[in-house]
VOPAGU-2260 file (C-alpha; in pm, 1 decimal, decimal comma):
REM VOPAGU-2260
SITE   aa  ch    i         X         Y         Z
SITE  UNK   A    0    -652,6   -2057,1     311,7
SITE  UNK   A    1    -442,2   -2218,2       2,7
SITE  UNK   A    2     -75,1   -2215,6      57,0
SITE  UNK   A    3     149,1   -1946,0       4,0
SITE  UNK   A    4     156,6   -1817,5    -329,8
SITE  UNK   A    5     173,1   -1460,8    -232,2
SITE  UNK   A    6     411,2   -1170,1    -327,0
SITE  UNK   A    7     441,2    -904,3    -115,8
SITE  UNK   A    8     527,6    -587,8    -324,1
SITE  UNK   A    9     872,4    -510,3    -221,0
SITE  UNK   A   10    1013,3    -819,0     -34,5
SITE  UNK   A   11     868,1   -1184,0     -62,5
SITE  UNK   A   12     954,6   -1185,3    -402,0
SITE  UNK   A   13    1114,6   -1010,0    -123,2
SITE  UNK   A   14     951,9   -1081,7     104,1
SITE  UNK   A   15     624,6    -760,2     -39,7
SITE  UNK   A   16     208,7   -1128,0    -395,6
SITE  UNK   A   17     309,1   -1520,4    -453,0
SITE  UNK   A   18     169,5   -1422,0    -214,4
SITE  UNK   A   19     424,1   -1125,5    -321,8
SITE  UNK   A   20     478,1    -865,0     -36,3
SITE  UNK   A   21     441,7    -541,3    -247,5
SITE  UNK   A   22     682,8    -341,3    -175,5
SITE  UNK   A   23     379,3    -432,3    -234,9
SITE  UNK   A   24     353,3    -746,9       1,8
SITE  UNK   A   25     285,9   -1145,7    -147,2
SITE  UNK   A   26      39,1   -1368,7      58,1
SITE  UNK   A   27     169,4   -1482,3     213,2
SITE  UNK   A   28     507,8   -1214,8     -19,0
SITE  UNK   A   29     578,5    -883,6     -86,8
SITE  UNK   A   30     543,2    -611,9    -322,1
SITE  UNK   A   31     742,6    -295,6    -420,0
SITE  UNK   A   32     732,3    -146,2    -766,1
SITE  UNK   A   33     495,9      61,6   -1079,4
SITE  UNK   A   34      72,3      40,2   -1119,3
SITE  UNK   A   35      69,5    -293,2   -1379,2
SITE  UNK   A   36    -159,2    -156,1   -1693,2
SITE  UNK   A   37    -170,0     180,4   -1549,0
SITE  UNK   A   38    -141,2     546,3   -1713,2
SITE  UNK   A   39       0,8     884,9   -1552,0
SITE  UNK   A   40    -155,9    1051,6   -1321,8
SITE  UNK   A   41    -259,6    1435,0   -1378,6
SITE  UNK   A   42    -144,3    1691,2   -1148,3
SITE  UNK   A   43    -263,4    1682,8    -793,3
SITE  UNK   A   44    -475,8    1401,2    -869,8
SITE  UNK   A   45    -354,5    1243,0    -599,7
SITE  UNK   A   46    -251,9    1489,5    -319,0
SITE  UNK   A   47    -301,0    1224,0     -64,8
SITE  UNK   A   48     -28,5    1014,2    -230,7
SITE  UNK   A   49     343,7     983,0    -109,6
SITE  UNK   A   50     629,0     798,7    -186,5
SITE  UNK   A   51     798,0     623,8     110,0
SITE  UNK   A   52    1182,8     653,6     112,3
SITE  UNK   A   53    1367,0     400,6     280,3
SITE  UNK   A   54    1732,9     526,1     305,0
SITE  UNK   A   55    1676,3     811,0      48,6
SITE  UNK   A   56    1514,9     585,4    -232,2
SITE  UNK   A   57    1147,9     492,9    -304,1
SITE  UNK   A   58    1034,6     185,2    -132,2
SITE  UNK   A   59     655,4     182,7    -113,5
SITE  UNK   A   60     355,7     392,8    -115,5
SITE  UNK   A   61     147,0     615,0     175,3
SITE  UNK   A   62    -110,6     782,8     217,6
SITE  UNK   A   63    -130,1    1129,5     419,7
SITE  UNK   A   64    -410,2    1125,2     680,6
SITE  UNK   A   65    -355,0    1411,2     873,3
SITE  UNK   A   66     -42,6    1718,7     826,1
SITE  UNK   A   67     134,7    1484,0    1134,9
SITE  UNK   A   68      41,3    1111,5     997,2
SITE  UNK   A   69      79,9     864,0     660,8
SITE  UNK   A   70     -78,2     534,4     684,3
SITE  UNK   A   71     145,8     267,4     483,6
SITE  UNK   A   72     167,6    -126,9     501,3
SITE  UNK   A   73     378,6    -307,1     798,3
SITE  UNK   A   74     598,4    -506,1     563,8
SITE  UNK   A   75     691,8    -190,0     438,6
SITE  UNK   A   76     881,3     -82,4     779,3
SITE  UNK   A   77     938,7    -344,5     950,8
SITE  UNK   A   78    1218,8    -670,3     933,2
SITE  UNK   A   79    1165,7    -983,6    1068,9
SITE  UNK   A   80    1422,7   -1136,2    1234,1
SITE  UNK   A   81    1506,9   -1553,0    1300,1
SITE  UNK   A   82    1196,1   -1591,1    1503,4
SITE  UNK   A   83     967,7   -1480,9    1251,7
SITE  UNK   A   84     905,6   -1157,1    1495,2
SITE  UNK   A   85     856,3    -820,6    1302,3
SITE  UNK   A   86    1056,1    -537,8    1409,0
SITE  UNK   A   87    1008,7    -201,5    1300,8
SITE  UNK   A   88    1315,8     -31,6    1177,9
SITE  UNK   A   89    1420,9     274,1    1326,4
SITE  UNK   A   90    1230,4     551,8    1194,2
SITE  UNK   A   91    1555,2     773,2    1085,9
SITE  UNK   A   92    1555,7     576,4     761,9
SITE  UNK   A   93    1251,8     671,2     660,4
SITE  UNK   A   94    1134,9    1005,0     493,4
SITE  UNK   A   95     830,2    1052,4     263,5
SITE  UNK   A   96     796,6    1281,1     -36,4
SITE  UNK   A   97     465,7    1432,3     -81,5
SITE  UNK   A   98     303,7    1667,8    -293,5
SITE  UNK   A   99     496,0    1560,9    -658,9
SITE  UNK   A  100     400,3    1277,3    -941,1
SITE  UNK   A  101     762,0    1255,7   -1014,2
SITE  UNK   A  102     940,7    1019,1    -724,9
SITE  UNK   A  103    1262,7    1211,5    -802,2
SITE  UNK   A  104    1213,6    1572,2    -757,9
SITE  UNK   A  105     951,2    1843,2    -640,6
SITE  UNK   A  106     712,7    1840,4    -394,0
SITE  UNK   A  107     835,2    1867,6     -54,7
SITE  UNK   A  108    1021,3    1562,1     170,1
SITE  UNK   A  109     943,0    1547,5     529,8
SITE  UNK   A  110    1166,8    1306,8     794,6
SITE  UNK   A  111     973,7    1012,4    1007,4
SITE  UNK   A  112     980,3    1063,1    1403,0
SITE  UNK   A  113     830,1     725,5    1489,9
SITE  UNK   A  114     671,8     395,7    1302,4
SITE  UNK   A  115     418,8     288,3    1500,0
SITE  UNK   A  116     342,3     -83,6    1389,6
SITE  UNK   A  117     -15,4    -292,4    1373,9
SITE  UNK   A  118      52,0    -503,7    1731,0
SITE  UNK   A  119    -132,1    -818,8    1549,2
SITE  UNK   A  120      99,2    -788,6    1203,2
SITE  UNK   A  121     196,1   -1120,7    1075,9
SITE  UNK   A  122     110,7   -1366,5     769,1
SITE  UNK   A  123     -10,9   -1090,8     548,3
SITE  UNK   A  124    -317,8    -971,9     832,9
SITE  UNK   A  125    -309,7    -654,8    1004,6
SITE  UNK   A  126     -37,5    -514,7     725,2
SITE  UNK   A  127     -65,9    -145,3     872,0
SITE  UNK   A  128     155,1      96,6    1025,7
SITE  UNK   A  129     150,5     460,0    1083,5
SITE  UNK   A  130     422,6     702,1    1033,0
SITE  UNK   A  131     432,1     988,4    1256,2
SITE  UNK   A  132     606,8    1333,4    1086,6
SITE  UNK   A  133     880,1    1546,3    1254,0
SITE  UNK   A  134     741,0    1834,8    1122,7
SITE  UNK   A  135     357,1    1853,2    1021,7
SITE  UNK   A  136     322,4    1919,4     622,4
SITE  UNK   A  137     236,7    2239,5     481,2
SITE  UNK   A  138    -128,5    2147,6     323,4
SITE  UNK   A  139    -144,0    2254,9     -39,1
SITE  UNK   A  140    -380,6    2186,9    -327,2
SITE  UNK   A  141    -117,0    1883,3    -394,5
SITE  UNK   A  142     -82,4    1809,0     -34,2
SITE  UNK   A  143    -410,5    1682,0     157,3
SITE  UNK   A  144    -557,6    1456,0     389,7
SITE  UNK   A  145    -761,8    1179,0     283,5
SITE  UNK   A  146   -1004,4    1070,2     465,1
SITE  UNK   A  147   -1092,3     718,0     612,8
SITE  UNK   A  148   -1385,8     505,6     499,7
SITE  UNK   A  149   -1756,6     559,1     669,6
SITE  UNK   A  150   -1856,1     228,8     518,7
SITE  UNK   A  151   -1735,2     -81,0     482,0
SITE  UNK   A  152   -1630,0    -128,9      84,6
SITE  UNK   A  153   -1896,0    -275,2    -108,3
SITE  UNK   A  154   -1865,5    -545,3    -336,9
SITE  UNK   A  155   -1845,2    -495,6    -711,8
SITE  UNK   A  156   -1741,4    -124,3    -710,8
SITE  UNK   A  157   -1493,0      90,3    -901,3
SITE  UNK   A  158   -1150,7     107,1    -621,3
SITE  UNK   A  159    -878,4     345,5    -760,6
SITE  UNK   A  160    -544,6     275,2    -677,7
SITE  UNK   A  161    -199,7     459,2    -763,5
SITE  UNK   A  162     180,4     423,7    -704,7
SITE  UNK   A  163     491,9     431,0    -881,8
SITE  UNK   A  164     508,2      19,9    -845,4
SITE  UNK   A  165     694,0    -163,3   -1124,3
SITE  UNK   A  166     512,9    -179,2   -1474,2
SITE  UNK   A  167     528,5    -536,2   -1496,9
SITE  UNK   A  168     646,2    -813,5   -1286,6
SITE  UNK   A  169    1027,6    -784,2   -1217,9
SITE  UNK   A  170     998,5    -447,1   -1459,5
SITE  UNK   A  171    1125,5    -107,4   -1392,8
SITE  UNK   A  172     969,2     132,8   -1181,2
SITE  UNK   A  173     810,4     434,6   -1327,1
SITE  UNK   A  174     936,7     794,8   -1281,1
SITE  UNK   A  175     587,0     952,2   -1274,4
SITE  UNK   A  176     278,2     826,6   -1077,0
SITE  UNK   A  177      68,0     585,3   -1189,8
SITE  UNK   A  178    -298,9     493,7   -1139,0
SITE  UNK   A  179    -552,8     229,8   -1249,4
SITE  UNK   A  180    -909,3     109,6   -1171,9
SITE  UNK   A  181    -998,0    -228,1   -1018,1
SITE  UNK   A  182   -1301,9    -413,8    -907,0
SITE  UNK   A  183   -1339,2    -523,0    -558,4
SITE  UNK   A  184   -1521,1    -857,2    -513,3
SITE  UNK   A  185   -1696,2   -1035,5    -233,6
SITE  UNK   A  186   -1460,0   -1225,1      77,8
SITE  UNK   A  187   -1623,0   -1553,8     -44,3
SITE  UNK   A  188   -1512,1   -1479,7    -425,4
SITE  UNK   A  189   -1181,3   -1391,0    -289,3
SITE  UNK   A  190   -1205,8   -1754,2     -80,4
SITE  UNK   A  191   -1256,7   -1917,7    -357,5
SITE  UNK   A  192    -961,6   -1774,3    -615,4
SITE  UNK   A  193    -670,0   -1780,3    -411,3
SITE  UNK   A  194    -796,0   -1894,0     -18,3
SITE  UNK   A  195    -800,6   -1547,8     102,2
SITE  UNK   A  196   -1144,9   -1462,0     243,2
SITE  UNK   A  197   -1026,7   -1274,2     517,6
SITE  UNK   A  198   -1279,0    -974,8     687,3
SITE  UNK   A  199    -979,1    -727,3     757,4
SITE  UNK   A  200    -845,9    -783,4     353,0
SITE  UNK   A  201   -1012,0    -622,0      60,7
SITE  UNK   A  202    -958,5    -796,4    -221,2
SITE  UNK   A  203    -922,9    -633,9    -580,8
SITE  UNK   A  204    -970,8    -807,3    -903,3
SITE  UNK   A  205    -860,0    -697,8   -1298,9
SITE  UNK   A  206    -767,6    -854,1   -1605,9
SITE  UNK   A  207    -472,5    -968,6   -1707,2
SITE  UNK   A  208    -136,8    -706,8   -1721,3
SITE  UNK   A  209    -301,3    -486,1   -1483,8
SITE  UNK   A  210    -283,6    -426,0   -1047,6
SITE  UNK   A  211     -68,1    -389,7    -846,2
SITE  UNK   A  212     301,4    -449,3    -840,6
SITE  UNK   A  213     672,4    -395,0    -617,4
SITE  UNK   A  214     723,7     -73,7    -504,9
SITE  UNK   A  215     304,9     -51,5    -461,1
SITE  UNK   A  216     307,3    -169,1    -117,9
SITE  UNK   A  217     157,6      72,6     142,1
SITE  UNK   A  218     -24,2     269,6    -162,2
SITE  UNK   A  219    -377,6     366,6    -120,9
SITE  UNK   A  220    -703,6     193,9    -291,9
SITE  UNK   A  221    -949,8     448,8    -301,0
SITE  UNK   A  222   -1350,3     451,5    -303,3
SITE  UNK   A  223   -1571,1     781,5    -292,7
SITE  UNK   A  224   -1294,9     992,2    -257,6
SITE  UNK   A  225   -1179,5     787,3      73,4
SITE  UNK   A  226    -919,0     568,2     175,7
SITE  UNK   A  227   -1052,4     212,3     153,9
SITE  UNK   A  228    -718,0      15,2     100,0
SITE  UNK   A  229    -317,1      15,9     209,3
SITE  UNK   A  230    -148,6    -223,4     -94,0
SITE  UNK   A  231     -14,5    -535,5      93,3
SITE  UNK   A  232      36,1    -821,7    -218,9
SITE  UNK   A  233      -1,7    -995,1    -518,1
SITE  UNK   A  234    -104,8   -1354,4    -610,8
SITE  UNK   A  235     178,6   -1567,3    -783,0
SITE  UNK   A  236     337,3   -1247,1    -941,8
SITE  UNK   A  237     224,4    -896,6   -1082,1
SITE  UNK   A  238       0,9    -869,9   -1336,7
SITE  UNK   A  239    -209,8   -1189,9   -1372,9
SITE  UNK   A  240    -560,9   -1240,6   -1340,0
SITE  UNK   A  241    -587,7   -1316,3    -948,5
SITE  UNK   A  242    -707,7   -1064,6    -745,0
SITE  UNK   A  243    -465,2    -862,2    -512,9
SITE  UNK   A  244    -496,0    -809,8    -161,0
SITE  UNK   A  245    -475,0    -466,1      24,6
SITE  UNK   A  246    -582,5    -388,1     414,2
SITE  UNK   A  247    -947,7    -331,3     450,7
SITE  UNK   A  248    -860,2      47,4     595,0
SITE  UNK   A  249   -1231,8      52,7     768,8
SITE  UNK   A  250   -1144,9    -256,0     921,7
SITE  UNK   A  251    -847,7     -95,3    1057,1
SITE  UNK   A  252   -1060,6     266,7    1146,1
SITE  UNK   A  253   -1041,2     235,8    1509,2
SITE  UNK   A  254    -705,6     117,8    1533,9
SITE  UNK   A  255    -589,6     422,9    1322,7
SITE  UNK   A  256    -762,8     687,7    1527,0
SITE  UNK   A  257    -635,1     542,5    1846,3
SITE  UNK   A  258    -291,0     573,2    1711,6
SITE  UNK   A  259    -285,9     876,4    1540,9
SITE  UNK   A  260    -429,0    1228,8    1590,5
SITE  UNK   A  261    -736,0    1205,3    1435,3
């Protein structure tokens, strides 16, 4: 792999691509933030879709798997401490809104009962967790499940993702949902553009001033109508021509039912 120039999307800039952790996360950073290039999303376009709330404000993306369960990205719950070891913070902070394009208002907000961390998270691999609800949701044309992958994401094919990520790097985050359309490549493309060939990453490529961004992180990539991706970072920063890494979800499949209640 080439050193570190990964953001995570929400802390590695904080810590979520350069790799920048997305709150969205950066490979080896972090993200957090609006879709880069991206346009509103209609209503109930994406009823899978919620905004994570970290202390009452929007942190990351998630995406609802069952009326109990959200899938989101590790970095997105979790701190590390002077060891390097990731600990999950305690789940009272967290709340999700679901069922609204607007990360203010609407919809419905439900409280987090327990974060249940990937066991092998750590240098950008195995950035899942699942968030298990208080209260299961009230399903609703702009509430739903989405369901996992049944194959393994091809190469070369349309991936949809959405969040309310930053519009551009170090930009403001949007008030209304966002979405855009990538291209997923091949893990020896990805290997050779920024070292990051990995089997349990899917790796999405644009043009310039589009992808992922902060405030992205734990957002779904989607494929067939089917959750293919959980947003973990950007390359060197938001919006440039690298490709951006999210979890391979089908990867992840087994570990997700094993932990959850589907």
């Amino acid at each position: 792999m080439k050193s570190a120039q990964v953001s995570a999307f929400g802390t590695l800039f904080v810590s979520s691509l350069l790799l920048l952790v997305l709150p969205v996360q950066s490979a080896p950073g972090k993200l957090n933030g609006r879709v880069v290039g991206g346009e509103d999303a209609a209503k109930a376009q994406f009823p899978h879709q919620v905004s994570l709330r970290n202390g009452g404000s929007h942190s990351c993306g998630g995406s609802i798997l069952s009326r109990n369960y959200i899938l989101t990205a590790a970095h997105c719950v979790t701190n590390e401490d002077a060891s390097g070891n990731h600990i999950p913070i305690a789940a009272e902070r967290f709340t999700i809104r679901a069922g609204t394009n607007d990360r203010f208002s609407g919809g419905v907000l439900a409280q987090v009962a327990q974060v249940i961390v990937h066991e092998e998270y750590g240098s950008f691999l195995n950035d899942v967790a699942l968030l298990r609800l208080e209260s299961p949701l009230i399903l609703s044309s702009s509430i739903q499940p989405i369901s996992l992958p049944t194959a393994d994401t091809p190469a070369d094919a349309d991936i949809i993702i959405s969040g309310w990520g930053r519009i551009k790097h170090q930009g403001d985050l949007p008030r209304y949902l966002q979405y855009n359309t990538l291209r997923s490549i091949s893990l020896d493309r990805c290997d050779e553009l920024i070292g990051w060939g990995v089997q349990s990453e899917l790796c999405l490529i644009h043009e310039a001033n589009n992808g992922a961004c902060n405030g992205d992180s734990g957002g779904p990539a989607t494929y067939n109508n089917q959750l293919v991706g959980v947003a973990g970072f950007v390359w060197s920063a938001c919006g440039t021509s690298y490709p951006d890494g999210y979890a391979r979800v089908h990867f992840h499949n087994d570990w997700i039912r094993k932990n959850s209640d589907l």
